[in-house]
C-alpha positions in Angstrom: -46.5 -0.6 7.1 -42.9 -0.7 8.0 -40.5 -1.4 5.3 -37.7 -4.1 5.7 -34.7 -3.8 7.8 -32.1 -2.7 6.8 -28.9 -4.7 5.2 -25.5 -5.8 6.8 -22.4 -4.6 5.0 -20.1 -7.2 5.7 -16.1 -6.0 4.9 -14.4 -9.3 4.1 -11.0 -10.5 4.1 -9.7 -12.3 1.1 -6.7 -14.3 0.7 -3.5 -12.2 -0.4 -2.6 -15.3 -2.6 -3.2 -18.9 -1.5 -6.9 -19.8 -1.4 -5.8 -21.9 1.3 -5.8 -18.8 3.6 -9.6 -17.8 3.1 -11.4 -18.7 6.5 -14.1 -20.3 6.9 -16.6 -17.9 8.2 -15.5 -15.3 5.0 -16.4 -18.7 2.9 -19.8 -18.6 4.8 -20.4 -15.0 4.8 -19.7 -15.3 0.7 -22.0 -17.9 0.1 -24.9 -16.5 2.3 -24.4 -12.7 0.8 -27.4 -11.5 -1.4 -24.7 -8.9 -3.5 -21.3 -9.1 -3.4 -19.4 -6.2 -4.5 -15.6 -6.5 -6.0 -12.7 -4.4 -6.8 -12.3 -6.4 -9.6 -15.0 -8.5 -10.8 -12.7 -10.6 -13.2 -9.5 -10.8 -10.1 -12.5 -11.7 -8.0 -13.3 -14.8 -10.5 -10.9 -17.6 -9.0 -12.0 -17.0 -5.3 -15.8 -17.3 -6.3 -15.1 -20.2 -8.7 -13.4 -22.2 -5.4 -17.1 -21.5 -3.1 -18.7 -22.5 -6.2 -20.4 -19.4 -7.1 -21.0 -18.4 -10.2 -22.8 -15.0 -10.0 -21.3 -12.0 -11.5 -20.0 -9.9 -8.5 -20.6 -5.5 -8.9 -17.8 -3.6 -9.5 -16.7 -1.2 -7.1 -13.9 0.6 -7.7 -12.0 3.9 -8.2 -13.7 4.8 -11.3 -17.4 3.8 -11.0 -17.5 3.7 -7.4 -20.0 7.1 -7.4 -22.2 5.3 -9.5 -21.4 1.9 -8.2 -22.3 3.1 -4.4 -25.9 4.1 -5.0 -27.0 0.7 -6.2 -25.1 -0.9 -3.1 -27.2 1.4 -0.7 -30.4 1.0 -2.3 -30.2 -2.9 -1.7 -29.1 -2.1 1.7 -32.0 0.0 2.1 -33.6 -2.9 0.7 -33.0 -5.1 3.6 -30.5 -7.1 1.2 -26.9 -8.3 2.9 -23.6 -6.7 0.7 -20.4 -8.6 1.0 -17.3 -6.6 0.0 -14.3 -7.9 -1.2 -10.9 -6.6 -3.0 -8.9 -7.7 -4.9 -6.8 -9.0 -1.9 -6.4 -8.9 1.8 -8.6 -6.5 3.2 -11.1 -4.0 1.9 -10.5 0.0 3.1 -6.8 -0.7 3.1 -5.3 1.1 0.5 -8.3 1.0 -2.0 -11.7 2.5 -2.6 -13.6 0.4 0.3 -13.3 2.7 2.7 -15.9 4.6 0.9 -18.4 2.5 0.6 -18.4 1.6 4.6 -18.3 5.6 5.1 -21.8 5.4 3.1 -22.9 2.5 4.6 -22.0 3.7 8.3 -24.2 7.5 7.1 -26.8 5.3 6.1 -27.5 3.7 9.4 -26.3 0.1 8.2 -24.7 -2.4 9.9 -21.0 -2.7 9.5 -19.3 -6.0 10.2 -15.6 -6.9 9.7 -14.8 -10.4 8.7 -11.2 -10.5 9.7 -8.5 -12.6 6.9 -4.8 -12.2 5.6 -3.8 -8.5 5.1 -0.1 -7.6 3.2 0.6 -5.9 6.2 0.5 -8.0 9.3 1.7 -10.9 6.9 5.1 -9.0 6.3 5.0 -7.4 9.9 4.9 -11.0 11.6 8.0 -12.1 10.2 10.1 -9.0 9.2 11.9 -9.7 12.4 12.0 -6.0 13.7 10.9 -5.0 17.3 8.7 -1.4 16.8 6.1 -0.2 19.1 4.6 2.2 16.0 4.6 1.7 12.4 3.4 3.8 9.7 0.5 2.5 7.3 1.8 5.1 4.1 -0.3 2.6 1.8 0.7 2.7 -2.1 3.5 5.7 -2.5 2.9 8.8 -4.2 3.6 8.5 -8.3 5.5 11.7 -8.1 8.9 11.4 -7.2 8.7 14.9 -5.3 6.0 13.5 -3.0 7.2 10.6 -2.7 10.8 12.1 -1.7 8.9 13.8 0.7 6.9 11.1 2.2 10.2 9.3 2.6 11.8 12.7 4.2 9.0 12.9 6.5 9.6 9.0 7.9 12.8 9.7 8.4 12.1 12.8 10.6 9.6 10.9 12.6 11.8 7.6 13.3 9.1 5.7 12.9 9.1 2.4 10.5 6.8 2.6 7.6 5.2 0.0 5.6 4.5 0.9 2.1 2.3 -1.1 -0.8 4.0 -1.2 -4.4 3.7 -2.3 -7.9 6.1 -4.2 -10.0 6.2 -1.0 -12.4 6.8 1.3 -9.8 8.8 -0.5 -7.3 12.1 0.0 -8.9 11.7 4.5 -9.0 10.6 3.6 -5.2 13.4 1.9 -4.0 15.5 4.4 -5.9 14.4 7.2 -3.9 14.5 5.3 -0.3 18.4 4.9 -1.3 18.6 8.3 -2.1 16.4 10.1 0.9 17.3 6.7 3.6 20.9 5.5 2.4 21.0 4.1 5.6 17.7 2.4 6.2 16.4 -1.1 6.7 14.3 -2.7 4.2 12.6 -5.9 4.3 10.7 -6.3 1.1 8.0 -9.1 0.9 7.3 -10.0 -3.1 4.7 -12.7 -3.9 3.3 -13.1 -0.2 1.8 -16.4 0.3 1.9 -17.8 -3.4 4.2 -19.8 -5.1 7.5 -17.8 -5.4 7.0 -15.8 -2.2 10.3 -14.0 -1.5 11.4 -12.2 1.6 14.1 -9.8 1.3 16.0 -7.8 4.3 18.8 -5.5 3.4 20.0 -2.0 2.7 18.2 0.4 -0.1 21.3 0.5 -2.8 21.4 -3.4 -2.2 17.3 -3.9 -2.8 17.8 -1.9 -6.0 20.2 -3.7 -7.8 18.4 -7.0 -6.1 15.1 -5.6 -7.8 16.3 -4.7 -10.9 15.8 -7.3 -13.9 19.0 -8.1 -15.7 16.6 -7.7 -19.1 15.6 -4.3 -17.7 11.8 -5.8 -17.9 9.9 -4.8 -14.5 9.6 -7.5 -11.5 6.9 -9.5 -11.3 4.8 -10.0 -8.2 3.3 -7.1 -5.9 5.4 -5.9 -3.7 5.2 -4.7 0.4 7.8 -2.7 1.9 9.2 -2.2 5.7 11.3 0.6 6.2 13.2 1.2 9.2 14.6 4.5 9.1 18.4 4.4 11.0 18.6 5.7 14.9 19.4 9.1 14.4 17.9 10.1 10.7 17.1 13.0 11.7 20.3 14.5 12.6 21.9 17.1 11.0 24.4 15.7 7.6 27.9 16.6 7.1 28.9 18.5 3.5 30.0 15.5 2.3 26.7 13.7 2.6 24.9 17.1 1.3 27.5 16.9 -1.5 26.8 13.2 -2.4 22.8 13.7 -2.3 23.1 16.9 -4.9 25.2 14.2 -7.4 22.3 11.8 -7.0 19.8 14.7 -7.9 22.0 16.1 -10.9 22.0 12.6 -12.4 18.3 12.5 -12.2 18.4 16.1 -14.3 16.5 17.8 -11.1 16.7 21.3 -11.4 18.5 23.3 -8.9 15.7 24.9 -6.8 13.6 21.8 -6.5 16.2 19.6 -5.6 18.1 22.0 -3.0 15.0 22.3 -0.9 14.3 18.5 -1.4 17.7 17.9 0.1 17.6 20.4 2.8 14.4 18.7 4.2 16.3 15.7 4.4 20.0 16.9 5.5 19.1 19.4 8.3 20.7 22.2 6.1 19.1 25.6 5.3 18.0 25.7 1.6 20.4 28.6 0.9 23.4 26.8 2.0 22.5 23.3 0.2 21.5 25.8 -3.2 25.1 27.3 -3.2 26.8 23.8 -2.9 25.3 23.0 -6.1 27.8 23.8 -8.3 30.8 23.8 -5.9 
């Protein structure tokens, strides 16, 4: 006797902010699910509470999410339907939901999106920049190297990036987009859709000091970034800009041989020339 079909895994888009925003098929989709797995089972709380749900939702997330998936499949297997939800916008983007579709996908289960708000297309429709190509980076690297070179690498390329960030990091990120871009655009989108929503356009050194908390406490709000790297970014500086990027790094305390081949990926220099300008 044949066992029953197997589940849908439907990958649905929550509101970024305002409950407002959450369509009305997603509402349906929620309601009708059999399991609903979270990022965040307590974040998750408010949105459930405003369908009127009151089951506990599985957690799925970075750190269970090997031990998380298995029970997801097995009630897929099951024949049960699996809504997924983070813990805003939508799931795969920058968080651990890509890995469960993966599974679902090897598994032979139905995958179907159920399109909402997303970070990205929010800031993108209204950061008033005409681009054919932009560059999902996600949330930056933690290290400043990799992030430097992330930022390095845009720059090369031409092509706009948008970039996820939290109110703790967002301040060492802007810092290095000053340092790596001088010259870029930024549009900065804190707070989408809530309350205090705040839309930002302007140069790097200008976003930092904007960004920065007279009482040195860190922003609040999450925080999505544009930047446009400047025509030409990829052209070849003059000493005086090599000169200027070397101060930047010695008042970070970089050592001499990290930051000379950091700023000779950026400058268009050799790394011998930029490492014998740094004490000259």
């Amino acid at each position: 006797m044949d066992g029953p079909a197997i589940g849908t895994l439907y990958v649905v888009g929550t509101p970024i902010g305002n409950l407002a925003d959450l369509s009305t098929r997603a509402a349906s989709v929620l309601r009708a699910a059999e399991v609903i797995a979270a990022e965040s089972p307590r974040n998750a709380r408010p949105l459930l509470a405003h369908l009127g749900l009151t089951a506990r939702p599985v957690a799925y997330n970075d750190r269970n999410k090997t031990r998380s998936a298995g029970r997801l499949l097995a009630a897929l297997r099951a024949g049960r339907s699996v809504a997924l939800i983070s813990d805003a916008g939508t799931p795969g983007l920058s968080d651990p939901g890509q890995d469960l579709v993966a599974a679902a996908v090897a598994a032979g289960a139905p995958v179907v999106p159920v399109p909402g708000p997303s970070a990205a297309t929010a800031l993108l429709s209204v950061a008033g920049v005409r681009t054919r190509t932009v560059r999902l980076l996600g949330f930056l690297p933690r290290r400043r190297g990799e992030r430097r070179a992330l930022l390095a690498s845009l720059g090369e390329s031409g092509e706009p990036g948008l970039a996820f960030e939290s109110p703790r990091r967002v301040g060492a990120a802007l810092t290095d987009v000053a340092a790596v871009l001088p010259e870029a655009l930024l549009v900065v989108g804190r707070e989408l859709t809530k309350l205090h929503e705040e839309i930002w356009r302007g140069g790097p050194a200008e976003a930092v000091a904007h960004f920065a908390p007279p009482d040195g406490e860190a922003p609040r709000g999450e925080f999505t970034l544009l930047i446009v790297p400047p025509a030409g970014a990829t052209s070849r500086w003059t000493e005086a800009d090599v000169r200027s990027a070397l101060r930047v790094e010695q008042s970070a305390r970089r050592g001499r041989r990290e930051a000379s081949v950091d700023v000779a990926a950026r400058s268009g220099w050799g790394r011998s020339e930029v490492y014998r300008l740094w004490e000259g």
